[in-house]
ChimeraX commands (.cxc) that place a marker at each C-alpha (Angstrom):
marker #1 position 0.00,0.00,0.00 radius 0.5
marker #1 position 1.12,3.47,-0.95 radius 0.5
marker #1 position 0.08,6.40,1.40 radius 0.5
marker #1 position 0.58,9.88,2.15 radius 0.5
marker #1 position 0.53,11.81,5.02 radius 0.5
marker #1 position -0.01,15.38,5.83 radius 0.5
marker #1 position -1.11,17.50,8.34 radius 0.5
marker #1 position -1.60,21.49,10.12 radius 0.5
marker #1 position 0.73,21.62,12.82 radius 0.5
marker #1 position 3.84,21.63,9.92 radius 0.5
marker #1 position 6.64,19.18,8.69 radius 0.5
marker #1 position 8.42,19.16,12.51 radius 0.5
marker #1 position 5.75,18.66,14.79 radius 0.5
marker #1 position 5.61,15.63,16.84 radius 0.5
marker #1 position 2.08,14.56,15.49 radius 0.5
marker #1 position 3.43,14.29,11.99 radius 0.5
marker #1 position 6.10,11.39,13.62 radius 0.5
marker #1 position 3.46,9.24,15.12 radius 0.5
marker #1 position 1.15,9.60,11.85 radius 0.5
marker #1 position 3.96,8.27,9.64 radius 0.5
marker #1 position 4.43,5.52,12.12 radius 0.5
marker #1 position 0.78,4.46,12.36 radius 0.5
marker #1 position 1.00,4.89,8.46 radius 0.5
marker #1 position 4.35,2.43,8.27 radius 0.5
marker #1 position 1.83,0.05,10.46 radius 0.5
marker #1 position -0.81,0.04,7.68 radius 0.5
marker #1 position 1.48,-0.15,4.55 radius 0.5
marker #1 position 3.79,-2.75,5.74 radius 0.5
marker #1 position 7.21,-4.33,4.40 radius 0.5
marker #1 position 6.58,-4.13,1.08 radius 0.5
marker #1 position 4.11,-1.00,0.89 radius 0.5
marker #1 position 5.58,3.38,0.68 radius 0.5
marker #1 position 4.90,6.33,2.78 radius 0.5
marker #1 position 5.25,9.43,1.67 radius 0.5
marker #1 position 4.96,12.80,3.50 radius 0.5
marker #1 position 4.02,16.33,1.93 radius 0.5
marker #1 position 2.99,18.63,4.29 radius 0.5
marker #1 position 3.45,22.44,5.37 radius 0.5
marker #1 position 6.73,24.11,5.75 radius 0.5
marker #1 position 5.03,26.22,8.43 radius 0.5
marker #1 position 2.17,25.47,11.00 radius 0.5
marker #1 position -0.92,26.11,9.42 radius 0.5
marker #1 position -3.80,25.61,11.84 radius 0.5
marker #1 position -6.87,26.77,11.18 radius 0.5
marker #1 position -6.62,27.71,8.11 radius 0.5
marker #1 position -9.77,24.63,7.29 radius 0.5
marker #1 position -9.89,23.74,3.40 radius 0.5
marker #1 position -8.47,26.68,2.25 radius 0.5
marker #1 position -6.06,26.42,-0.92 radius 0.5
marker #1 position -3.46,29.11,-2.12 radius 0.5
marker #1 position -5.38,29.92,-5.45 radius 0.5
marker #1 position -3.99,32.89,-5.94 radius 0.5
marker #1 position -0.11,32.21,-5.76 radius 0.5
marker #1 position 2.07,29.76,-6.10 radius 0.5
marker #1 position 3.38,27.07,-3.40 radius 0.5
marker #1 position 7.08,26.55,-3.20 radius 0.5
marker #1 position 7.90,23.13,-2.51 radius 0.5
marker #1 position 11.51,21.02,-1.35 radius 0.5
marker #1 position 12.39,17.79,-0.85 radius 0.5
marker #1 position 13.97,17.16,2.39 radius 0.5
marker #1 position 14.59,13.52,2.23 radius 0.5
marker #1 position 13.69,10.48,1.03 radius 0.5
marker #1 position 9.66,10.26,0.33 radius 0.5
marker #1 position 9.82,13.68,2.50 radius 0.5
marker #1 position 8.47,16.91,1.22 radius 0.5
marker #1 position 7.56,20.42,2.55 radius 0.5
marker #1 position 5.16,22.93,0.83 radius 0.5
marker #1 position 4.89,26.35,1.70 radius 0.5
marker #1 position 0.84,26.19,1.64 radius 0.5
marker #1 position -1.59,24.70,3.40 radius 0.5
marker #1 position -2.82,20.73,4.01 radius 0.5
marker #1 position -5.02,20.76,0.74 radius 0.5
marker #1 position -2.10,22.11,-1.11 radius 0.5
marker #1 position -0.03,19.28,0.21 radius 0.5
marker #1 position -2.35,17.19,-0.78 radius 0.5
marker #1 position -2.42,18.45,-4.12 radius 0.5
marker #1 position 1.04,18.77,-4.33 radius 0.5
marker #1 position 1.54,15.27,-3.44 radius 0.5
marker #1 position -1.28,13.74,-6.42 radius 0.5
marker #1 position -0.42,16.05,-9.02 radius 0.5
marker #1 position 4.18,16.32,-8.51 radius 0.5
marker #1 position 5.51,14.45,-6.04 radius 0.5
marker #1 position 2.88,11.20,-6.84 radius 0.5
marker #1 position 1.62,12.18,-10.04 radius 0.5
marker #1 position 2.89,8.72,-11.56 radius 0.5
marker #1 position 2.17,6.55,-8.49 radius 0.5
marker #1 position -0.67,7.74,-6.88 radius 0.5
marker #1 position -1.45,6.57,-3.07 radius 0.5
marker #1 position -4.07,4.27,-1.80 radius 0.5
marker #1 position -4.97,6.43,0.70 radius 0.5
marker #1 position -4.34,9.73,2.54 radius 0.5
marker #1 position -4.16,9.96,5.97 radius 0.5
marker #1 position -3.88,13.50,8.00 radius 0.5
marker #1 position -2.43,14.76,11.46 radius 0.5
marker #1 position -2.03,13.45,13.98 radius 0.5
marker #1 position -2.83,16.86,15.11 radius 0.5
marker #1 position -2.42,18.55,18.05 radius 0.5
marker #1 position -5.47,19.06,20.07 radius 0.5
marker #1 position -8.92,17.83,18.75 radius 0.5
marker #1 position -11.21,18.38,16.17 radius 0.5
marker #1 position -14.04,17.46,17.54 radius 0.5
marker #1 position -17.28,19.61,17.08 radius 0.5
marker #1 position -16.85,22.95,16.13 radius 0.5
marker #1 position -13.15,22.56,15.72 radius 0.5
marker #1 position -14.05,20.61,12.74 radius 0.5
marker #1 position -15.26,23.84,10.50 radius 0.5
marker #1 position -11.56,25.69,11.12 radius 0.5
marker #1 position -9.40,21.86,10.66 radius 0.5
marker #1 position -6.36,22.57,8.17 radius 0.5
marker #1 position -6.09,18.74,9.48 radius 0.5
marker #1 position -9.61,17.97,8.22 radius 0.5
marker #1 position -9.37,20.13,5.11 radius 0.5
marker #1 position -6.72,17.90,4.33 radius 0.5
marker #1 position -8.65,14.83,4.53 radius 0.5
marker #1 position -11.03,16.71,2.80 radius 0.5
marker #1 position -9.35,17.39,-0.22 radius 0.5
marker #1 position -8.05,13.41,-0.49 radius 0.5
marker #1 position -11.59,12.81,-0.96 radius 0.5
marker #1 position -12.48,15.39,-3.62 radius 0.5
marker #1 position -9.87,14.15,-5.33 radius 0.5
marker #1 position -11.79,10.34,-5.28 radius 0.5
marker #1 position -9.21,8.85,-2.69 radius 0.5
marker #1 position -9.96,7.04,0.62 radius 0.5
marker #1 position -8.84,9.45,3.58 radius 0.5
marker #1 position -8.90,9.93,7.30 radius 0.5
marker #1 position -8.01,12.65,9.45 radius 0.5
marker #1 position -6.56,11.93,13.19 radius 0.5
marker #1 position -6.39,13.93,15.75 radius 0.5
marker #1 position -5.35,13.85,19.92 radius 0.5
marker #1 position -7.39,15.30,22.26 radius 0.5
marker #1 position -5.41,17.06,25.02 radius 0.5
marker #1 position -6.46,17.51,28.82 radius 0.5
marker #1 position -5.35,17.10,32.61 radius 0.5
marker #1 position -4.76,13.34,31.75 radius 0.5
marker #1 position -2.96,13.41,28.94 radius 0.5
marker #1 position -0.78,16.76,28.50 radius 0.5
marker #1 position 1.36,16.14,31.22 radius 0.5
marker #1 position 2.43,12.03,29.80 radius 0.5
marker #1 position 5.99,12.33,28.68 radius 0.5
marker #1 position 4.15,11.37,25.48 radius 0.5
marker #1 position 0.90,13.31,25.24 radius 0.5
marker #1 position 0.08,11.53,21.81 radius 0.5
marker #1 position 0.46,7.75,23.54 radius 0.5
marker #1 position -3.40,7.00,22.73 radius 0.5
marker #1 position -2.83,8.06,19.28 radius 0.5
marker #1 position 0.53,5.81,19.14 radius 0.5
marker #1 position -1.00,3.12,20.94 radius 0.5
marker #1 position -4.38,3.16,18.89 radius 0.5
marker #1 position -3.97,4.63,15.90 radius 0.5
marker #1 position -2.87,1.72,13.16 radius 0.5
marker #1 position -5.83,-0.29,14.85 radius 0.5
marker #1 position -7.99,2.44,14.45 radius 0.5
marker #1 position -7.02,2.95,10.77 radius 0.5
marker #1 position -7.21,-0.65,9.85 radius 0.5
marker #1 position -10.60,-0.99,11.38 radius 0.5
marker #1 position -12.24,2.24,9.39 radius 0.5
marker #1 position -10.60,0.38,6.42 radius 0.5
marker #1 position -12.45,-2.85,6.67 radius 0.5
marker #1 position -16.00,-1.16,8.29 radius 0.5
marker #1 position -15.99,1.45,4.71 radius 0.5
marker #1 position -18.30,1.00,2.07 radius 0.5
marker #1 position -17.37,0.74,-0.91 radius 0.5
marker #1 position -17.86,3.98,-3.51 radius 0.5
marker #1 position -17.57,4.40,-6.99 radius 0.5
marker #1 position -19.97,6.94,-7.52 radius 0.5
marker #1 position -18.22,9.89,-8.99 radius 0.5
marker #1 position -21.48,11.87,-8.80 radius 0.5
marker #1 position -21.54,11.89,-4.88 radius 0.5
marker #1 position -19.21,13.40,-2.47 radius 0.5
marker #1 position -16.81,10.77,-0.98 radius 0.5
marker #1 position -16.56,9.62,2.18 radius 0.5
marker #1 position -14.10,10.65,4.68 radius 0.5
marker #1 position -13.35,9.78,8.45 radius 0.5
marker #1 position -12.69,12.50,11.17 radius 0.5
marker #1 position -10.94,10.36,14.29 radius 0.5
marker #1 position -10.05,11.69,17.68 radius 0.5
marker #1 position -8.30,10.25,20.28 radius 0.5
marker #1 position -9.66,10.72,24.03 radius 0.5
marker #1 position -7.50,12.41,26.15 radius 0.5
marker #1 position -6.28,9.83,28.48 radius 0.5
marker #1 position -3.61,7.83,28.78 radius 0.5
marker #1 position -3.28,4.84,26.13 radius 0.5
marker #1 position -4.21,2.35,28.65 radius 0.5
marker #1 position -7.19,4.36,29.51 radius 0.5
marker #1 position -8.85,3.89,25.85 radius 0.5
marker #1 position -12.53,2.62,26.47 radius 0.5
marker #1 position -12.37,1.29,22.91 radius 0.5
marker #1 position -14.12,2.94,19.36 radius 0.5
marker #1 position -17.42,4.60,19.14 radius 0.5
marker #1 position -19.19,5.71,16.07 radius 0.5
marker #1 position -20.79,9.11,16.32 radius 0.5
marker #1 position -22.15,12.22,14.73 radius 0.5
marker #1 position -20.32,15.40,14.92 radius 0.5
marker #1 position -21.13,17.70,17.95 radius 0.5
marker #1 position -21.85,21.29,19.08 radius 0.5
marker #1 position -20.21,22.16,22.62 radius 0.5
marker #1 position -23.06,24.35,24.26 radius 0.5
marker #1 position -21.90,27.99,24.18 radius 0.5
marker #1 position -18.31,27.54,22.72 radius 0.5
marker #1 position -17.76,30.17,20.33 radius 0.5
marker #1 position -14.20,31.73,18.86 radius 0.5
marker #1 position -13.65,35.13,19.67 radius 0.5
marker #1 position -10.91,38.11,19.63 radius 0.5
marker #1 position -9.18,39.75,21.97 radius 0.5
marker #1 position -7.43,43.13,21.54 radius 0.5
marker #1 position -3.92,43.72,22.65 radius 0.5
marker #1 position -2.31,47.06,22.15 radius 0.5
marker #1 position 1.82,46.68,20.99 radius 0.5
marker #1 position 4.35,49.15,22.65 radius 0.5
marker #1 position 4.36,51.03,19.55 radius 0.5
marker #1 position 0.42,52.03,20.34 radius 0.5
marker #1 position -0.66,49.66,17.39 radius 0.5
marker #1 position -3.64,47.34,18.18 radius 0.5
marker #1 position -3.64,43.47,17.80 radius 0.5
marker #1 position -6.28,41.09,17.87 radius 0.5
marker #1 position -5.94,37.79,19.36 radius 0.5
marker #1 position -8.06,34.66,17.76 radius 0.5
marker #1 position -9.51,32.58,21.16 radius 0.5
marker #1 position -10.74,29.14,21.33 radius 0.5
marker #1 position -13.62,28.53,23.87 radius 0.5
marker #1 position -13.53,25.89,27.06 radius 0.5
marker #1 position -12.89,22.28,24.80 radius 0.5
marker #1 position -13.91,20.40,27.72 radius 0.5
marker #1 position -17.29,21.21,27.39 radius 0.5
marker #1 position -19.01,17.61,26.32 radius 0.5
marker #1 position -21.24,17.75,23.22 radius 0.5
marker #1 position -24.64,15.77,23.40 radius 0.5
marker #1 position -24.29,12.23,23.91 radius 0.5
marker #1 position -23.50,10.04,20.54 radius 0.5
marker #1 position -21.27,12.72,19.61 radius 0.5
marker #1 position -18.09,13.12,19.12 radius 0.5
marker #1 position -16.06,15.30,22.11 radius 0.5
marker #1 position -18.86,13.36,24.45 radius 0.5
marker #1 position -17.38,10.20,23.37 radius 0.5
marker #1 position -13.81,11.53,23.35 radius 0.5
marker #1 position -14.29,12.97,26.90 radius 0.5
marker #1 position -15.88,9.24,28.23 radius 0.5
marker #1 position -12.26,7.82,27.06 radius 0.5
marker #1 position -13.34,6.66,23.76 radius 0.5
marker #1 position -11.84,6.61,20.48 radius 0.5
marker #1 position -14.59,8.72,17.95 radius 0.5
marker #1 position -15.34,8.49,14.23 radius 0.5
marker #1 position -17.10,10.54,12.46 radius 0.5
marker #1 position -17.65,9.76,8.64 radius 0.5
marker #1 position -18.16,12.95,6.51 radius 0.5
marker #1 position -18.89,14.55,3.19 radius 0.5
marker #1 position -17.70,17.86,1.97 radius 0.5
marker #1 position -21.52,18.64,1.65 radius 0.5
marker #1 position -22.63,21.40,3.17 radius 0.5
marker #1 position -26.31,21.08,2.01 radius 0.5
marker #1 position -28.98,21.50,5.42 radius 0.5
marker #1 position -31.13,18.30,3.80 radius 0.5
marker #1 position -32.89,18.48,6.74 radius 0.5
marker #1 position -34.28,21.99,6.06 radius 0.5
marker #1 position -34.84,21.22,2.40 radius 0.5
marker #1 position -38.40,20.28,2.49 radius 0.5
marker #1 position -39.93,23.04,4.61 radius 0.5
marker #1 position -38.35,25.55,2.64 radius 0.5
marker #1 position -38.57,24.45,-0.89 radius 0.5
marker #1 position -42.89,24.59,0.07 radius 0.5
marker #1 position -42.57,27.78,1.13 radius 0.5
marker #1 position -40.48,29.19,-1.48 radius 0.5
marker #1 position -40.89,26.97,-4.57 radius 0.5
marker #1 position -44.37,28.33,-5.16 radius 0.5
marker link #1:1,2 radius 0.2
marker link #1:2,3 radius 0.2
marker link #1:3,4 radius 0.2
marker link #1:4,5 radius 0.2
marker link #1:5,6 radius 0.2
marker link #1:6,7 radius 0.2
marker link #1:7,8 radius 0.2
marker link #1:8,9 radius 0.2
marker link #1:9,10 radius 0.2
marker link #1:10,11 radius 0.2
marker link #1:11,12 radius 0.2
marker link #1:12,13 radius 0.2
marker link #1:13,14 radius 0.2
marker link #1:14,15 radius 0.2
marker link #1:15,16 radius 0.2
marker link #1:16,17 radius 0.2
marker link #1:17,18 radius 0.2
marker link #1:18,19 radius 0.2
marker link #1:19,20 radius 0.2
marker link #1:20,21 radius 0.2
marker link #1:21,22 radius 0.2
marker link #1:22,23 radius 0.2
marker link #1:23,24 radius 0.2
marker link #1:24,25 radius 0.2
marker link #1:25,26 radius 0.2
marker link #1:26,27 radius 0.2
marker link #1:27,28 radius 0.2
marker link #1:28,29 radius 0.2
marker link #1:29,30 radius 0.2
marker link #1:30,31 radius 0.2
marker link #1:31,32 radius 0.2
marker link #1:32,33 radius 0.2
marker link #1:33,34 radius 0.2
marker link #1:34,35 radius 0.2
marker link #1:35,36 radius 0.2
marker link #1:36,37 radius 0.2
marker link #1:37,38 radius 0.2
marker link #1:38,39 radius 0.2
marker link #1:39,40 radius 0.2
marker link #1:40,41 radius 0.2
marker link #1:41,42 radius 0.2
marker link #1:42,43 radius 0.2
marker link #1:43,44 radius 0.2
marker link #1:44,45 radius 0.2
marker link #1:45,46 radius 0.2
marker link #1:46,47 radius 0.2
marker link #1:47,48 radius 0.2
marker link #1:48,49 radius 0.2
marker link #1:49,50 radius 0.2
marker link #1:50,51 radius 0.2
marker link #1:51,52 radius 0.2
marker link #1:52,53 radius 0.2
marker link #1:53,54 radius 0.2
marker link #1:54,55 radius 0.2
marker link #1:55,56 radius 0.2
marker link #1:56,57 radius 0.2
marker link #1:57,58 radius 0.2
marker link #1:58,59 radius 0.2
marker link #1:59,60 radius 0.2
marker link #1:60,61 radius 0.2
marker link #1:61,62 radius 0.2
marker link #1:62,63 radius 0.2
marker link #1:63,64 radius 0.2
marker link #1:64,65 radius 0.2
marker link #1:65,66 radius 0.2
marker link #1:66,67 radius 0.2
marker link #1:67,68 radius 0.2
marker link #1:68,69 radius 0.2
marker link #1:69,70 radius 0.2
marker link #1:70,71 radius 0.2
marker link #1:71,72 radius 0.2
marker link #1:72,73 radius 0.2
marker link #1:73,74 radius 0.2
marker link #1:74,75 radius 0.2
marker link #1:75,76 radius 0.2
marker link #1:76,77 radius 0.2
marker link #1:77,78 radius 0.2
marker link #1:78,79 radius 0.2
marker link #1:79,80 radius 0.2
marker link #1:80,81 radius 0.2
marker link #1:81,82 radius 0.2
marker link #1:82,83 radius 0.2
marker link #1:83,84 radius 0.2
marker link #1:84,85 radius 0.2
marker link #1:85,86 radius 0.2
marker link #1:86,87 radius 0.2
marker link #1:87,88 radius 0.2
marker link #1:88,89 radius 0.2
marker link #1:89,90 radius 0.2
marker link #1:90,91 radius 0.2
marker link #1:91,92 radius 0.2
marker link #1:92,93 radius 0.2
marker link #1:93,94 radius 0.2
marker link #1:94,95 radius 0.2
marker link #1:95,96 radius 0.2
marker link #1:96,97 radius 0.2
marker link #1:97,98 radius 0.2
marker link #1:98,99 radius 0.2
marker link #1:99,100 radius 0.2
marker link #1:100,101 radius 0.2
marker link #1:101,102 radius 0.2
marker link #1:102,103 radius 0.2
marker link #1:103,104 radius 0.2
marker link #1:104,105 radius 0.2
marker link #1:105,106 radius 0.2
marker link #1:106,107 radius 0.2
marker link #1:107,108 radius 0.2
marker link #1:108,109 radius 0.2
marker link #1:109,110 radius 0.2
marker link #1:110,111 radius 0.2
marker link #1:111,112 radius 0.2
marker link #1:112,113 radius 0.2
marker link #1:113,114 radius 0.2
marker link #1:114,115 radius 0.2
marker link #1:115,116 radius 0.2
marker link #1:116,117 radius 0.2
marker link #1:117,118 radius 0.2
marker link #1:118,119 radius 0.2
marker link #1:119,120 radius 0.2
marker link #1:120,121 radius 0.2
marker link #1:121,122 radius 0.2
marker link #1:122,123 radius 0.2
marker link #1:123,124 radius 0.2
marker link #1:124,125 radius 0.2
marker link #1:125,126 radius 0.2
marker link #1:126,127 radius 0.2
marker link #1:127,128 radius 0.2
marker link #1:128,129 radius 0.2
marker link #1:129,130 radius 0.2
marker link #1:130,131 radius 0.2
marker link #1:131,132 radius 0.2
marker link #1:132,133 radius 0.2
marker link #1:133,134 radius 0.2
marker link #1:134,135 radius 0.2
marker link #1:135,136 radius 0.2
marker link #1:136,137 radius 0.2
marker link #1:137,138 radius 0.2
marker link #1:138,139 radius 0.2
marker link #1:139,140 radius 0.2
marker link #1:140,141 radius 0.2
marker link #1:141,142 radius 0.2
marker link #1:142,143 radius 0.2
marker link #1:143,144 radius 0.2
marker link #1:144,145 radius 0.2
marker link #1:145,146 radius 0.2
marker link #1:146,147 radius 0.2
marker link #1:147,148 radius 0.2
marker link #1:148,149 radius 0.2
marker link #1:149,150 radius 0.2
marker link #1:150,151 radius 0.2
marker link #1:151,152 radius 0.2
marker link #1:152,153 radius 0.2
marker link #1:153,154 radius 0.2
marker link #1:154,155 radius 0.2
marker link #1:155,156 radius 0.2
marker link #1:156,157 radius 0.2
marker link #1:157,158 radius 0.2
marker link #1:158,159 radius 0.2
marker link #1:159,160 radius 0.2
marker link #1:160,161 radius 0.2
marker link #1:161,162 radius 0.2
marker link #1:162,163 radius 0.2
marker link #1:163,164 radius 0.2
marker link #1:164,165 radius 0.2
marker link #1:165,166 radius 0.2
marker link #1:166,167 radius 0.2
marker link #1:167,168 radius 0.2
marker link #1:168,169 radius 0.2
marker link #1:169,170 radius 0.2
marker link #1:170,171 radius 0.2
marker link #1:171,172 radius 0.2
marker link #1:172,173 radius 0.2
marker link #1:173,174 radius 0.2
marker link #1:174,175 radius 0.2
marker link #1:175,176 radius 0.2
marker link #1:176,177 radius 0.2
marker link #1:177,178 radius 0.2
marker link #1:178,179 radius 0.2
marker link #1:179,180 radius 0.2
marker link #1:180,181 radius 0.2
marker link #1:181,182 radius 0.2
marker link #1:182,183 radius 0.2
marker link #1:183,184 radius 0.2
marker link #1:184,185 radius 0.2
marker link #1:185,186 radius 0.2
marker link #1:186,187 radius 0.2
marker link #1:187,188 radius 0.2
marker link #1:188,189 radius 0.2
marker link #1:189,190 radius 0.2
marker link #1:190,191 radius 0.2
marker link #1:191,192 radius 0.2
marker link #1:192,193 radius 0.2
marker link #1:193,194 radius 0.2
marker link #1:194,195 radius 0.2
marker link #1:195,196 radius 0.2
marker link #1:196,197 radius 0.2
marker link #1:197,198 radius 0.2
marker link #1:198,199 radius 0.2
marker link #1:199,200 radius 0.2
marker link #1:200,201 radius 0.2
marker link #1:201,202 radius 0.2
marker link #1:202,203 radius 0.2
marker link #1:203,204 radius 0.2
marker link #1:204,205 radius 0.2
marker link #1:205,206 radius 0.2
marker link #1:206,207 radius 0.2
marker link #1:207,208 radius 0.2
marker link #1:208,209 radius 0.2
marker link #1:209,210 radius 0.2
marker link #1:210,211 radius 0.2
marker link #1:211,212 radius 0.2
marker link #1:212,213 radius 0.2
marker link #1:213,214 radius 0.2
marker link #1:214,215 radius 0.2
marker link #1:215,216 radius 0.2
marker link #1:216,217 radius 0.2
marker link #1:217,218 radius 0.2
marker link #1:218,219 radius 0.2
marker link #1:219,220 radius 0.2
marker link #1:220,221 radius 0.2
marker link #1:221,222 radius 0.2
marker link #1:222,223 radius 0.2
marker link #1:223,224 radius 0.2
marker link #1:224,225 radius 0.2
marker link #1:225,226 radius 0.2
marker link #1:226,227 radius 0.2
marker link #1:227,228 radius 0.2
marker link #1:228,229 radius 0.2
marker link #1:229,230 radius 0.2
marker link #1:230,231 radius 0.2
marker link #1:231,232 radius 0.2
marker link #1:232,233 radius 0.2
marker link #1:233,234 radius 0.2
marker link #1:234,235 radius 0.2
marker link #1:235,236 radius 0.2
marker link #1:236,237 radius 0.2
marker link #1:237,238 radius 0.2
marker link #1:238,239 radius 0.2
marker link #1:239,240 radius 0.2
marker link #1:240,241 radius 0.2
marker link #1:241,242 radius 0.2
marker link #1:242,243 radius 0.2
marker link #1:243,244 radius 0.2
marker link #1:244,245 radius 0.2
marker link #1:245,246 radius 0.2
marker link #1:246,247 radius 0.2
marker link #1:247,248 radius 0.2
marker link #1:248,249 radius 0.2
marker link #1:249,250 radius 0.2
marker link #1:250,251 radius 0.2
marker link #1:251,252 radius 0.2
marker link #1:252,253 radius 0.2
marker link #1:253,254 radius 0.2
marker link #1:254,255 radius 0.2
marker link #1:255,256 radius 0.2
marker link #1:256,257 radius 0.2
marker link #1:257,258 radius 0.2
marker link #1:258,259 radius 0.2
marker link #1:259,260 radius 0.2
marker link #1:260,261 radius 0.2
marker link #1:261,262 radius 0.2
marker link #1:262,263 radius 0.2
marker link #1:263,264 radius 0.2
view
């Protein structure tokens, strides 16, 4: 098996190490994994791609490449240059620092990512570890993702359905490891994404010496558990979540009602 892995946090971060071994796991002796992803962190920055200007990219080793762009560029840069003969089996992105659970989800360079694997017709699954008072001060805070990850992977693998509809949007898998310590993983549970009550990003304005003012992007409280069958709930009662996605944004719930009041 051929894969490539990307992620937000940029080429160095820790979470990139432990997603190319979890992705060594899955492709075996005989199988490739190759890494494309940003130069620079890049979280938050969702599915955006750098339409209007070109990414620089270098190779840095063997089957190791840094873009200056985001994780869809990296994925993009790895189907179209670095893989354009051999493209991979899958695409796999993270493991990324903090979740992605609930509303984290919408701003997820690590998702977009995934995302982007899937536009492009290829299986893919984004990973990321949930941090807290369990986990963040383990020598290893990423030891549930470590621990559980290539299982985790290889079980999504064998539960997917098959798809070779061109005229529907793929498939893709959001994971998130609970933040606890790997022997402390409850096991898998399958679940919708969530909404943490109240948890909104915000600004904050800080003034520079100079007089200039600055605003400050802040999260809200992450430990805030979503309704239960959802994703941070899960994550937050030790379990391992996935969440399978489509990039479609379409409210199908909300179609009905409003198509009889306004398709008159």
């Amino acid at each position: 098996m051929r894969i490539l892995i990307t992620n937000d946090d940029g080429i160095n971060a820790p979470g990139l190490a432990v997603l190319a071994a979890i992705a060594e796991e899955i492709a075996g002796p005989e199988g490739e994994v190759w890494t494309v992803a940003p130069a620079f962190e890049q979280s938050g920055v969702g599915h955006c791609i750098s339409y209007t200007h070109p990414t620089m990219i270098a190779q840095l080793g063997p089957r190791r490449y840094a873009a200056e762009g985001s994780p869809a560029d990296c994925v993009l840069a790895g189907l179209y240059d670095v893989l354009a003969e051999t493209p991979p089996d899958l695409v796999l992105s993270g493991v990324n620092r903090g979740n992605n659970a609930a509303e984290n989800t919408l701003y997820s360079g690590t998702i977009g990512g995934a995302m982007e694997a899937a536009l492009q017709g290829l299986p893919a699954i984004a990973l990321s570890q949930f941090f807290g008072p369990e986990n963040a001060g383990l020598e290893d805070p990423f030891e549930a993702a470590a621990a559980h990850g290539a299982e985790a992977v290889r079980r999504i693998l064998q539960a997917a359905p098959r798809e070779t509809d061109d005229a529907t949007y793929r498939l893709f898998y959001n994971v998130n490891f609970p933040p606890v310590a790997a022997a402390d993983v409850k096991g898998i549970r399958t679940v919708a994404q969530g909404l943490r009550p109240g948890t909104r990003f915000s600004v904050e304005p800080h003034h520079a010496p100079s007089g200039r003012k600055f605003l400050w992007v802040r999260g809200g409280p992450q430990h805030t558990p979503t309704a239960e069958g959802t994703d941070a709930a899960a994550n937050l009662e030790g379990y391992i979540s996935v969440t399978p996605m489509r990039a479609d944004l379409t409210a199908h719930d909300a179609l009905a009602a409003l198509r009889e009041q306004l398709d008159r």
